[in-house]
Steps between C-alpha positions, in 0.01 A plus 500: 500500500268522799655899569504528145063389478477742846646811310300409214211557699578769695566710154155393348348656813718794545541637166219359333603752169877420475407130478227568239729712306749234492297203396342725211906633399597049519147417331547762222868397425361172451304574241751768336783212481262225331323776244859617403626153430188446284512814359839532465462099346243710283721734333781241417277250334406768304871659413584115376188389356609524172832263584467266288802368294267358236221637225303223494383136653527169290311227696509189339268163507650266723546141369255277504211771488317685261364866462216557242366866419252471678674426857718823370265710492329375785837586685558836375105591595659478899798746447366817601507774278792725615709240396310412206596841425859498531534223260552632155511154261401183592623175272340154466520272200245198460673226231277370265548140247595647124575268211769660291465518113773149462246344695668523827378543863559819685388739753489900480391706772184733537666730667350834755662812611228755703428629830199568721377846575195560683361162481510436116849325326606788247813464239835581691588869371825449596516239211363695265702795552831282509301297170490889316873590638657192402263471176402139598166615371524448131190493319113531600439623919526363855217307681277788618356569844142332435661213336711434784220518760243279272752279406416495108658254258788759358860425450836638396699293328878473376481476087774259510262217691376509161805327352478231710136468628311605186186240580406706826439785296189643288684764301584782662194574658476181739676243699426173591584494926408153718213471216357865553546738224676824646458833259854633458555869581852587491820321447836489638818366517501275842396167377192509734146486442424791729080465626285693760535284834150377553510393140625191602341202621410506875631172553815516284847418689778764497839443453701563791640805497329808588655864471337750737683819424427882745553852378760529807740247693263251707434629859464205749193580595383412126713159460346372865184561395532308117652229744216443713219594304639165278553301783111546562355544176729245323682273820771375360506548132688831466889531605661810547875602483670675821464863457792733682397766605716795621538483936859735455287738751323216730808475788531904476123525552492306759806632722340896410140332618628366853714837551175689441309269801814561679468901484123465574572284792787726630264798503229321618697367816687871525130676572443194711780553700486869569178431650554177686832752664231758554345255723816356644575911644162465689594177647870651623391420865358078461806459270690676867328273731568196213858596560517532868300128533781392306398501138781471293543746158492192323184376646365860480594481088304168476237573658381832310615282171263274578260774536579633211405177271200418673382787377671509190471139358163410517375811401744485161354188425177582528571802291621226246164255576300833430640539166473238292116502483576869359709345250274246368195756552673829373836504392480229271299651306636819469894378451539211268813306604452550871354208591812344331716643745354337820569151644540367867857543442484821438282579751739291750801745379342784563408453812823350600655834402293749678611223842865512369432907523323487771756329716760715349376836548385458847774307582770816469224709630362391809852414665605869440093657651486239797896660606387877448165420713714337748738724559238792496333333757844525721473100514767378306581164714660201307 
């Protein structure tokens, strides 16, 4: 090591823009190997964003607790709106005490389908277009758009509640809902009092299952966020179900990622080496004398290997050091998943594969320059 620091030396005095050419060629391929992991991290989340196996998210009240409207709403106001946007119906149904028209007790169930655009909960069009195909619709119109957002006292009903539940009904103009009189709009054939969401009650409890349904299959990045932004809003209350999501490509992504860092490496150490033998030809008459003081090959191979990483190693990592405040300055904000891609084990593989090169690479190489310098030289003792 002590020849090894000596050469090391010599060649930062010597050749002054070799060396400097070399740590910029190390320093760069630092960089190049992290960005294309991230990058390359990138482009796959994107490919399998949409991997979901599933439509839609049913979280349900865990036992014990209770979810009112208000604590709902409160909840979705925290899921940002690109998911907000993906959703296309969203399902809750509030149960409310009926007496039926024999006198007994019941409940029925007040019961919401919309989504949230922009800020403001409209009617789910998806509904209403499946309501029209399927001619659920039967009579009368949907809740409209101003409705939904003011929350105004309008129902649909299901005629045949009438059969049964005459006494909550005024005619066919009103019904009778938790003691506030609803103007009917439409009917259909569900068996559901269908109301805009912020028509009822703040403080009324929802039953426990809740249908959260997306115009395409539910990325992951959408289902961890629902997760946590319950977990704060609403700790403990909502429960979701496993999602599976599709990793088929996960193993083959990662073998083509570590081949790439292997082919950077490679090249990186190839340009490296050229020049490092560049400097070994000027040095054909120490590496003589080496060999006539009795330096081994073998000794001769170690020490320019050690010369090699003490120029190579520390100024890889500090390629690596250099680039993470990048990342969380520049890069994050200009590719969306590659922050993702980035953790101190990954960081820890990649350098352990430009070493791995490293040793490789020079390892077949400088055993085959150190023999043609020798022999040049006319020196070629054992």
């Amino acid at each position: 090591m002590k020849y090894a620091l000596k050469n090391l030396i010599a060649l930062i005095k010597s050749e002054k823009f070799i060396f400097s050419v070399m740590l910029i060629s190390i320093f760069v391929s630092a960089w190049v190997m992290v960005f294309s992991y991230g990058l390359y991290h990138n482009y796959s989340a994107k490919l399998t964003e949409e991997s979901g196996k599933s439509r839609y998210v049913d979280p349900m009240v865990a036992d014990g607790m209770t979810l009112t409207r208000g604590d709902f709403v409160r909840f979705l106001s925290e899921v940002s709106p690109q998911t907000l946007d993906a959703i296309s119906n969203i399902v809750v149904m509030c149960p409310f005490p009926v007496v039926d028209d024999f006198g007994n007790d019941g409940r029925l169930d007040m019961v919401s389908r919309f989504v949230i655009r922009n800020g403001a909960i409209t009617p789910s069009t998806y509904i209403i277009e499946l309501w029209n195909e399927k001619h659920i619709l039967l009579s009368g119109r949907y809740i409209s758009n101003e409705e939904e957002a003011n929350g105004e006292r309008v129902v649909m009903i299901d005629k045949t509640l009438l059969n049964s539940y005459g006494t909550l009904f005024k005619g066919e103009e009103a019904a009778v809902i938790n003691g506030e009189e609803f103007k009917i709009i439409g009917t259909h054939n569900t068996s559901e009092f269908i109301v805009p969401l912020l028509s009822i009650p703040e403080d009324m409890t929802l039953r426990e299952n809740i249908y959260i349904d997306f115009e395409k299959p539910v990325t992951r990045r959408q289902y961890i966020e629902l997760v946590n932004t319950a977990e704060r809003i609403l700790p403990g209350v909502l429960v979701f179900s496993e999602q599976e999501f599709t990793d088929e490509q996960s193993v083959l992504i990662y073998k083509n990622m570590i081949a790439v860092a292997v082919l950077i490496a490679a090249l990186t150490i190839i340009n490296f080496a050229v020049l490092y033998c560049f400097i070994l030809k000027k040095r054909t008459r120490t590496l003589a004398i080496m060999r006539i003081c009795g330096c081994t090959k073998g000794k001769a191979r170690r020490i320019c290997l050690g010369e090699c990483c003490m120029i190579c190693i520390p100024t890889f990592l500090l390629g690596m050091l250099t680039y993470i405040p990048l990342l969380h300055g520049v890069l994050g904000n200009m590719f969306e998943y590659i922050e993702e891609a980035y953790s101190p084990a990954v960081y820890a593989l990649l350098f352990a594969v430009f070493v791995g090169v490293l040793l490789i690479v020079m390892g077949i190489l400088l055993p085959r320059q150190i023999r043609r310098d020798v022999k040049e030289s006319g020196y070629d003792a054992v």
